[in-house]
N, C-alpha and C positions, 0 to 999 in steps of 0.2 A: 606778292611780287607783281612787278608793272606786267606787260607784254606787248610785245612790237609786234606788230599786226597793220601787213599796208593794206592799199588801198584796193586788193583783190580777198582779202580775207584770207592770208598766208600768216602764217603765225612765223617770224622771222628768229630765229634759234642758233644760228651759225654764221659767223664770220673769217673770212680767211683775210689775215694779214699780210701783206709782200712787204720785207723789212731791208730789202735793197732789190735793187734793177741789174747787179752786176751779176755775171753767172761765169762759169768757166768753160763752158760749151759754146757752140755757134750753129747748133741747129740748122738745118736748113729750111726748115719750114717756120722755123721763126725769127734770124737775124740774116741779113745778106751775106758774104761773106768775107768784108772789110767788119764786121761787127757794129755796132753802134756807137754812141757816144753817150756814156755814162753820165746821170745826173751830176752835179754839184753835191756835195757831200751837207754843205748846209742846207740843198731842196729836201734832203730826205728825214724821216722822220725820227726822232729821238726816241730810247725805249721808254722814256719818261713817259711821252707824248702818247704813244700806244698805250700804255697801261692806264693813263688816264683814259683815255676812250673807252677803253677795255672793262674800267671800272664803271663804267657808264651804261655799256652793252650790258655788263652783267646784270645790272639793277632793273633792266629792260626786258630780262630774262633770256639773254642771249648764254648759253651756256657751253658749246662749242666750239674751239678755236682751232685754226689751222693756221702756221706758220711757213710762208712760202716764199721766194722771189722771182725773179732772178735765180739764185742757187742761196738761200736763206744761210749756208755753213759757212757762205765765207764770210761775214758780217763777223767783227771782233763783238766778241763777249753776248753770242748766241746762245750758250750753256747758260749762263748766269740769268741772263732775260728768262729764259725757258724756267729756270727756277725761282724769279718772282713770279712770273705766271701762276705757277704750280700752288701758289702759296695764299692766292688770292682769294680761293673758298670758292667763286662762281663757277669755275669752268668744271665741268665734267669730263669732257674729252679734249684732251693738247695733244696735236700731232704736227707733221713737220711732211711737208714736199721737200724731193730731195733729187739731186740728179746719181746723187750714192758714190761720186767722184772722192770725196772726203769723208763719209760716211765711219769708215772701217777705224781709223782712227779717233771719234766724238763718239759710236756707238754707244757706249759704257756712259759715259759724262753726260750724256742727253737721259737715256735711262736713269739714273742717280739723281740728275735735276728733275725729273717730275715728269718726264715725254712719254707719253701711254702707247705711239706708234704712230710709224713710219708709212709713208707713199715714195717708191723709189720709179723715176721715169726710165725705161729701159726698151728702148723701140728695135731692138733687136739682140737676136744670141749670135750674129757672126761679127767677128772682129774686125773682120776688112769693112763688112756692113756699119759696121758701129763708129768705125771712123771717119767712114764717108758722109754721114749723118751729123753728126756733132761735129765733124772738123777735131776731132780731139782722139790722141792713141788712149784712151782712158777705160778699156774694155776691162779687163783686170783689176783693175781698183773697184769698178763698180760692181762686179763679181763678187770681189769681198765684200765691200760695202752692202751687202745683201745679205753674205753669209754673219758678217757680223750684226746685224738687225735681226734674225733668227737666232742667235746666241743671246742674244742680250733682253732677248722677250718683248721686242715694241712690238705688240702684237695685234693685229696682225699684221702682216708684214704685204702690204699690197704695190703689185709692180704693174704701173702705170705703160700700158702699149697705145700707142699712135698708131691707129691702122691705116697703110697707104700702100693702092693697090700697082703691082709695080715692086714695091720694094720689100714688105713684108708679109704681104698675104700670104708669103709662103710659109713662113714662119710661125702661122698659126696651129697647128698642129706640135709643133715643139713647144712652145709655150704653153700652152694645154700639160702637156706631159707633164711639166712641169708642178701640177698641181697632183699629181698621182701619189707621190711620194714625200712630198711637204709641204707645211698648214700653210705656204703662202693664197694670197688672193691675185690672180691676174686678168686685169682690167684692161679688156680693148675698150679704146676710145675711138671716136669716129671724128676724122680729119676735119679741123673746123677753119670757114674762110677767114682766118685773121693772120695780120703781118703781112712776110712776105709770102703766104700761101693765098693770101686773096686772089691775085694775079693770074692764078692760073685753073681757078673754076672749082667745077666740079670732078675732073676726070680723075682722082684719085681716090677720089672718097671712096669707100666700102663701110657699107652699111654695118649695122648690125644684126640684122636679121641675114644678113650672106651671110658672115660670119656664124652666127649659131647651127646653117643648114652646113656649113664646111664640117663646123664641130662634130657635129649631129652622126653628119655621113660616117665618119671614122667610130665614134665611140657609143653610138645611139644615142635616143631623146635624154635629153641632160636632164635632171632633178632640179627644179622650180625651188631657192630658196627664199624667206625672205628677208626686204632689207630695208626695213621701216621705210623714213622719207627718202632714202640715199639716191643719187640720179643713177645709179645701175641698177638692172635686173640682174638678179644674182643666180648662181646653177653650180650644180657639184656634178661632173661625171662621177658616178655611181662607184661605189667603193674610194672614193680620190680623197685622202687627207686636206685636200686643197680647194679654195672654190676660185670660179670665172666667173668675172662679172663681164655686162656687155653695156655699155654705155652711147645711145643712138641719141646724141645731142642735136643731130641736124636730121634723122630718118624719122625720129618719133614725134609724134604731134602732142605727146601724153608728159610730154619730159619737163616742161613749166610748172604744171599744174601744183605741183606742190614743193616745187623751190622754195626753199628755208633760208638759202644766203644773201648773202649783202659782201664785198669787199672793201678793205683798205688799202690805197694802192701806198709803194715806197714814197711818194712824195704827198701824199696825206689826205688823197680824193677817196672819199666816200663813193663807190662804183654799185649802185641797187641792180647790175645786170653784169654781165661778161660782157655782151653784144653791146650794152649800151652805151652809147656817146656821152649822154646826161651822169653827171660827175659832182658831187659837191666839194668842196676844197674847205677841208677842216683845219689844217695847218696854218694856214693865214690868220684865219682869226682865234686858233690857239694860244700865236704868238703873237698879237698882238690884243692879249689879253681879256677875250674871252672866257665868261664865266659859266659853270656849270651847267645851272641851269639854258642858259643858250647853248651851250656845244649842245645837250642834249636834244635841242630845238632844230639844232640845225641836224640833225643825224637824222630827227624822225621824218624832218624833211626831204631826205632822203631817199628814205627808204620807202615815203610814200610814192616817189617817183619810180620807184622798181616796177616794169612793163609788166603785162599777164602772161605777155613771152615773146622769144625773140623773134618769131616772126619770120626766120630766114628757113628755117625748113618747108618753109608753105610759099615761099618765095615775093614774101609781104613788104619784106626788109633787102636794101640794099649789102652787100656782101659789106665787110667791115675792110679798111680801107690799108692799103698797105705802109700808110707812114709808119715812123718811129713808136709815137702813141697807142698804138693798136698792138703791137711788139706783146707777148706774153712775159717776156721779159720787165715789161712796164708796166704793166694790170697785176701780176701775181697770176700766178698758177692756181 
């Protein structure tokens, strides 16, 4: 079998797909709060079109998929896609970002179609927190929507936290707990300058290294797991069914070095970075009759443009910029 391998000596293995830009939240660290304006339904990408790509990665030796958007469940006939996925013979691991808004009800039917496990974003456990945050009363469903992903075995079941200091650093002690008593994984992320969070610096961010002395303080030196290439350092408080990962995407200087992914955004741009601007547009000449062997051309293209890293933790890179583009809603999660 081939292997994609760019132009740092990164053996490329994973891509995350975003299969719409729509979501049912309004975050505030990633939409203003009129919301945005939704692609055109013909810009975005047909599942056709993805599984042709998809059959492409694979032959490349991509064998990792992550299904994301925007909110990937509200996309009509996301089950059904997930179970051509499933059927394909390349992929090893199909998982799905989720905001876990709709979760409780698809649980079942995404298991059944082939989805090995879930990433659910949940940047806090208080309810008045949770609405002011997302703009959305959806505390409860996404409750479920958790509890239901631990019933239905998408294992494991990892809940995505946005660390901002201010709003949730308090919260990190419960969250934690929360790994005491069940297999979930709870991943602090570290606040990254994109969207509408560019705008206003650095003064939120909290590290991950604070974070683990917080941890620390309460429950002692946390237990070092590990977690092959994944962008988290991973840790079990001692005795805890559950593990914490810490993810220092903007503290760590170490966090490039062996990045494995590449993205496909909703409207069909080949993305070889998060941070980066440089973008291939594969949908254009999909549909306009591009053939195999070139889409494949134009992918490796790509991915040879994927940076050695982004730069902005060293302060090398401008912050990413707050248009619409830049939206996590528009890259994929």
């Amino acid at each position: 079998m081939k292997k994609l391998i760019d132009s740092h000596s990164r053996h490329i293995r994973y891509v995350r797909i975003s299969i719409t830009d729509r979501c049912t939240f309004r975050c505030r660290y990633c939409m203003p709060p009129e919301g945005v304006e939704w692609l055109p339904h013909d810009m975005i990408m047909r599942y056709e079109e993805y599984i042709r790509v998809l059959n492409i990665l694979g032959e490349q030796g991509i064998d990792k998929v992550r299904i994301t958007g925007g909110e990937p469940l509200l996309r009509r006939g996301v089950v059904e896609f997930i179970g051509e996925l499933s059927t394909l013979g390349t992929i090893g691991d199909l998982s799905l970002t989720t905001n876990g808004m709709l979760l409780s009800a698809m649980a079942r039917d995404l298991k059944d179609a082939g989805l090995k496990r879930v990433n659910i974003s949940i940047d806090t456990l208080d309810r008045i927190k949770f609405a002011q945050i997302t703009r959305v009363d959806a505390y409860d469903k996404v409750r479920r929507g958790i509890e239901s992903a631990l019933e239905c075995d998408l294992s494991p079941v990892k809940l995505n936290v946005v660390s901002i200091r201010g709003f949730n650093d308090d919260e990190i002690p419960a969250f934690v707990h929360l790994t005491l008593d069940s297999p979930v994984e709870v991943r602090f992320i570290e606040l990254m300058p994109m969207g509408c969070i560019a705008r206003h610096g650095d003064r939120e961010l909290i590290s991950s290294l604070e974070i683990q002395q917080r941890i620390e303080t309460i429950h002692g030196a946390l237990e070092p797991i590990e977690n092959g290439l994944g962008p988290a350092r991973m840790f079990r408080v001692p005795g805890a069914q559950g593990k914490v990962g810490l993810i220092g995407a903007m503290s760590e200087h170490s966090f490039c070095t062996s990045c494995n992914r590449i993205r496909i955004t909703a409207s069909g741009g080949l993305r070889p970075c998060l941070f980066s601007e440089n973008v291939v547009d594969l949908l254009t000449p999909m549909r306009s009759g591009i053939t195999d062997a070139e889409l494949e051309a134009l992918i490796i293209r790509g991915v040879m443009m994927k940076p050695l890293n982004h730069g902005i933790c060293r302060g090398s890179q401008p912050l990413c910029s707050s248009d619409q583009a830049s939206f996590m809603n528009s890259i994929g999660g």
